[in-house]
N, C-alpha and C positions, 0 to 999 in steps of 0.2 A: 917833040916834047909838049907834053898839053899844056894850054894856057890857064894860069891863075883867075879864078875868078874873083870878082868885085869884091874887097874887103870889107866897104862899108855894107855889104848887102847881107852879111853874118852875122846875123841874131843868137848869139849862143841859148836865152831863154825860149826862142820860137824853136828854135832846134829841139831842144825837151823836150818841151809839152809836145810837141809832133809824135815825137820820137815814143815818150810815156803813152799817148793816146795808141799807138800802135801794136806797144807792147801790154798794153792792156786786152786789146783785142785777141794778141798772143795766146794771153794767160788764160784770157775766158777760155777759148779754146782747150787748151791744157787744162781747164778745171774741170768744163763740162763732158771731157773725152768721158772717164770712167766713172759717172754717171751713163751716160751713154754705149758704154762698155757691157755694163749691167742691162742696158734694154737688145740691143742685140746680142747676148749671149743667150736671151731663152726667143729672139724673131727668126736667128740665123742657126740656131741647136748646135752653137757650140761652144766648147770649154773654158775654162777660165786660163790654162795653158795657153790658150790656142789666141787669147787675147793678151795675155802676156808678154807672148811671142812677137804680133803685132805693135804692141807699143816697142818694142825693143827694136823691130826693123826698124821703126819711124823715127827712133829713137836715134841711132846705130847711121843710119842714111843722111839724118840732119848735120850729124856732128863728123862724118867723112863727107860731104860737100862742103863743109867750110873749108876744109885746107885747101879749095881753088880759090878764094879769096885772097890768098897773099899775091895771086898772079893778075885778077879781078880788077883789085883798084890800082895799081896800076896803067890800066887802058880805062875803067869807068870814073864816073864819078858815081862817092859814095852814095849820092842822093838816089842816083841811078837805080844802081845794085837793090839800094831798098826798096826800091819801087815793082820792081820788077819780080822781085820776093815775094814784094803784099799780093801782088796781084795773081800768081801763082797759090797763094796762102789762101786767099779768100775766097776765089772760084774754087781752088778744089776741094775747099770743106763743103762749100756749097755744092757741089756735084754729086757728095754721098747724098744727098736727098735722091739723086737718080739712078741708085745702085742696086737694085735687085737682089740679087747672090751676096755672100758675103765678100768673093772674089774680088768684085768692081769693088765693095765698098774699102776693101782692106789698100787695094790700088790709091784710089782719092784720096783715103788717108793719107797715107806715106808722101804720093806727092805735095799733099797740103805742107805737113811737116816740113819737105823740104824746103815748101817756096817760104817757110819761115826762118830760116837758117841766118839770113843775113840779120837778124835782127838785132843777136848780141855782138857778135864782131864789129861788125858794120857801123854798128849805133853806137855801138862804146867808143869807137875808133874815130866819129865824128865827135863825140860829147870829149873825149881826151885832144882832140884837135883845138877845141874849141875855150875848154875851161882848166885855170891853171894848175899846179900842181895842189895848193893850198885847198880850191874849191873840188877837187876830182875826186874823191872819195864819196863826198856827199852827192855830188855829181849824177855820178853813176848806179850809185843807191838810191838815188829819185827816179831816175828811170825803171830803174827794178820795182820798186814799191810802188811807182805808175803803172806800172804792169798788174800789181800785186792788186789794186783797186778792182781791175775788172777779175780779176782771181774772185774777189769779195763779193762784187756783183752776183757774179755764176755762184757761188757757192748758197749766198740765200736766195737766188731768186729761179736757181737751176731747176731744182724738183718741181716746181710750179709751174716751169716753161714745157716740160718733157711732161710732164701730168697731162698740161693743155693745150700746147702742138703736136707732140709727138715727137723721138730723136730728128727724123725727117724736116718736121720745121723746124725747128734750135738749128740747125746745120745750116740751112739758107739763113737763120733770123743774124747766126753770129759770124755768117762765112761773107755776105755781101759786106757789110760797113769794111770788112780787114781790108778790101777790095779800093774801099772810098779811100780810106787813111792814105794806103800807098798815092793814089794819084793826089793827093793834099799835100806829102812829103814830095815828089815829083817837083808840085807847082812851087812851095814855099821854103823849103829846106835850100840853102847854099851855104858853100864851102868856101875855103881859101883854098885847096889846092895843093897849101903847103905841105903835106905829108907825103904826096904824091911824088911832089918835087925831090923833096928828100929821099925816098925810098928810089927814086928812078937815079940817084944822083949817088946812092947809099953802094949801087951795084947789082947785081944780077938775084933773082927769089934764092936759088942753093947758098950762094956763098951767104945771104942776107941770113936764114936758115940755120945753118955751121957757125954765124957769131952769137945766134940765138943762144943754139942748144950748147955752143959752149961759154956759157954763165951759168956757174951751180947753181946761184940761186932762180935763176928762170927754171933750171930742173924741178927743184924741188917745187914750185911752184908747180909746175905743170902735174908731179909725182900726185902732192895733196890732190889738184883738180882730180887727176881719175878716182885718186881713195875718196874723195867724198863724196864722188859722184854715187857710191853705195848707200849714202842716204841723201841725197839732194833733193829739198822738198818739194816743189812738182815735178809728177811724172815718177815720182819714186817712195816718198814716204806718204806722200798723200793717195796714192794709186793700194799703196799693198795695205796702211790702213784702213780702207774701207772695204777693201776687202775681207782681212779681218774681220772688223768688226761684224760684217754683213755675215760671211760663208762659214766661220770659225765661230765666234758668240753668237749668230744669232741674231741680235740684236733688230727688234722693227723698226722702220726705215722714218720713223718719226724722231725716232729717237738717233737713230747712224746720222740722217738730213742733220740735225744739230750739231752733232760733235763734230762730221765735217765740217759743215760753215765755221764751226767756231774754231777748229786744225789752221782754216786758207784764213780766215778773219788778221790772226795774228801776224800773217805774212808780211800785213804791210806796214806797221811803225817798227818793226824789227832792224830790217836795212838802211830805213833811214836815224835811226840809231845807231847802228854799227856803224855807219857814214860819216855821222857824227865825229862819233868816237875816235874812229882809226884818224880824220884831219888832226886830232889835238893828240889821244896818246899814242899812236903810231897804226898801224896795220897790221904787224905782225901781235901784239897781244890781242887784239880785237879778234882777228881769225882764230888764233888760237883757243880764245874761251868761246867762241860760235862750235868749233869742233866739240869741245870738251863738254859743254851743253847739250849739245845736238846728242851725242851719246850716252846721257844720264835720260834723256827722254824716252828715245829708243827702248832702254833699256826697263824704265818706271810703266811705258805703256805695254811692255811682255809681261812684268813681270806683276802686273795687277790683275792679271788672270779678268776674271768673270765682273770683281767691284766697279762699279760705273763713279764712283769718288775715286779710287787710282789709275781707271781709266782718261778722267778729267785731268787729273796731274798728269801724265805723261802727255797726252796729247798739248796740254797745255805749253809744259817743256821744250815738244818737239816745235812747235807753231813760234816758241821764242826763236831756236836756234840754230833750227835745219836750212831756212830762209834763207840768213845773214852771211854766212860764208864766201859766199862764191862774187859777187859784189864786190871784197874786199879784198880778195884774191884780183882780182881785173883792175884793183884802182893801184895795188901793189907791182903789178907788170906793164902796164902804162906810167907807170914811176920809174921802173929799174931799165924801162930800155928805151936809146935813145930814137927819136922820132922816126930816121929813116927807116927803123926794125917794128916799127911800134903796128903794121898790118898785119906784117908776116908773123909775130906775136901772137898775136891776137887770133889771126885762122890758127897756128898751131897751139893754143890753148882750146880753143872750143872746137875742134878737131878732136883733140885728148878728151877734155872733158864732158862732151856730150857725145864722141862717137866711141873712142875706146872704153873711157866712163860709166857710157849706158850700156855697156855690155853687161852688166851687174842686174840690171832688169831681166834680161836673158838667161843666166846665172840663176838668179830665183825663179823664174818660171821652171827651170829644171828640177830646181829641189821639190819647187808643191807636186809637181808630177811625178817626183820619184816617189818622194815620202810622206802624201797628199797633203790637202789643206789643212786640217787640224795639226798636225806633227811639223810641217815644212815653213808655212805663214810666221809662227812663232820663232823658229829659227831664221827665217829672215832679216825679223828682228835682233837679233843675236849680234848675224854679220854686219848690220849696219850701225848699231853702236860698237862694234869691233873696225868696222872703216874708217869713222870718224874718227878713233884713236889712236888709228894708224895715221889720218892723216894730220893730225896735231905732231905724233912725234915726227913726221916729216917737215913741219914747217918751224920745231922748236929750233936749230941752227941759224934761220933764216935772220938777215936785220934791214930793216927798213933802209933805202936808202939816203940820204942827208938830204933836204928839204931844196938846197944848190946846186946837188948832184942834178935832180931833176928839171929845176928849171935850165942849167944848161942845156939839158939835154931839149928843150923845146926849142931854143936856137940854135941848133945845130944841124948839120945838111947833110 
């Protein structure tokens, strides 16, 4: 049975900032792919399918590696597992600098993706180890919207990097530091242990699993994760609007550069809002109007056709409340389950949600190729404010559970 480690030596705020620095490095990543998308689709001569496709493996790969996380920590410690993520994360973004063909580069890709996997399980699962029921909301939305900073980063400062290295350097500029981070979480991050204890004490990963999946409300929870993962903002709404705007409007890339930065800008006081919010009026309305938002966005940035004023409003819309959701969905199932389930959780949420989830990236790259870009991009839009209000009515049954419920459940084995 593994040993507990040193109680005093867990700093719940160094755990954060670690953990936020990390996942900023994340995000830049995920901001600057499809910027980057766009310069090798006219180095490597191929389609905008063909990179679609790609993000959806990388996608698709990330989100079925976590569900070996419920068996994971278990024998690791969490600090571990992250570590060993970043350092897979950072070298192999860095390695598409050495990639010739598109082949090798599509390779490095995908593994980079994965070595990023442990990031939200992992991290959320040490920040809900660490911080109470009362503070886990906001918690966990600091970490997101820490992420969300280097998103901001990349977004104004992307164009200027790829103008004046080239994709080649941006890859090493933003793949070595992911590299740093993990050995800093390695050297500074510790644990108590407790989770571990619990979950090894809780019983076997299947039966752990079987009391998961049977609690409706963890269903439904998991249900929303894949519906909104059809417009989940990076990697998804921020991917197919720029492409829009670029392949379908037209738009010069002086002007596309802006409304992106200002799409990711919004990413990041959004969750810490919604963090806010769900600790004082619960969770379940907070998710709900992030849904309900997220799909008036979608839907105001179709439906403004060519105007660059309702183009401003939707993007606007979407940058409020495609962000917000999924944050608050994770501080909601780290509430509803007790700690020994609280891994296994957690890998089969972001399992669903980023690997069945992102199948919906996949899904659209079919429609543009069937019914090309002008005709297919705009209905993409369609289905993703049609997601998001599918996955509102999924979580309208849903109720927070009692503020006691939860804290027993932190002492419990």
């Amino acid at each position: 049975m593994p040993e507990r480690e040193s109680e005093p030596d867990v700093q719940p705020r160094r755990t954060l900032w670690l953990l936020s620095l990390a996942h900023a490095v994340n995000h830049a990543q995920a901001v600057v792919l499809p910027l980057l998308f766009l310069q090798i689709i006219d180095e490597f001569d191929v389609s905008v399918q063909t990179v679609a496709f790609l993000a959806a493996v990388g996608a698709i790969s990330t989100g079925l590696v976590q569900a070996t996380f419920a068996f994971l920590t278990r024998r690791f410690a969490r600090r571990a597992i992250m570590a060993a993520g970043g350092l897979l994360f950072g070298l192999g973004f860095a390695a598409q600098a050495l990639a010739p063909p598109f082949g090798a580069f599509a390779l490095t890709n995908v593994l980079s993706r994965i070595g990023g996997s442990p990031q939200h399980p992992i991290g959320n699962g040490l920040l809900a180890e660490q911080y109470p029921p009362e503070r886990r909301g906001f918690a966990i939305s600091a970490h997101i919207s820490g992420g969300n900073v280097g998103t901001v980063v990349v977004a104004l400062a992307g164009p200027a990097l790829l103008a004046t290295i080239g994709w080649r350097g941006v890859s090493i500029l933003f793949g070595v530091p992911a590299a740093l981070v993990a050995l800093a979480i390695l050297r500074w991050v510790r644990e108590t242990g407790s989770d571990r204890l619990a979950a090894i004490a809780h019983g076997s990963v299947p039966s752990a699993v079987r009391a998961v999946l049977g609690d409706s409300r963890i269903r439904r929870i998991y249900l929303a994760s894949v519906l909104g993962g059809g417009g989940r903002g990076l990697g998804v709404a921020n991917l197919f609007a720029l492409l829009y705007l670029t392949q379908v409007l037209g738009l010069p890339s002086s002007t596309t550069d802006v409304m992106y930065g200002a799409l990711i800008v919004l990413s990041v006081p959004m969750p810490l809002v919604a963090g806010w919010l769900s600790d004082r009026i619960g969770r379940r309305p907070t998710i709900i109007g992030a849904y309900l938002g997220g799909a008036v966005g979608f839907a105001a940035f179709v439906v403004a056709g060519s105007s660059l004023l309702g183009l401003w409003i939707g993007l606007a819309i979407m940058g409020l409340f495609s962000f917000a959701e999924s944050p608050q969905l994770q501080a909601l199932l780290a509430d509803a389950v007790p700690v020994g389930l609280r891994d296994v959780a957690f890998a089969l949420y972001f399992t669903l949600a980023f690997g069945v989830g992102s199948s919906w990236v996949a899904v659209y790259g079919t429609i543009v190729d069937v019914a090309g870009e002008t005709a297919g991009l705009p209905l993409v839009f369609w289905l993703m404010a049609a997601s998001f209000v599918a996955a509102a009515i999924t979580m309208w049954p849903v109720q927070d559970p009692p503020r006691h419920e939860a804290a027993i459940h932190e002492i419990a084995v």
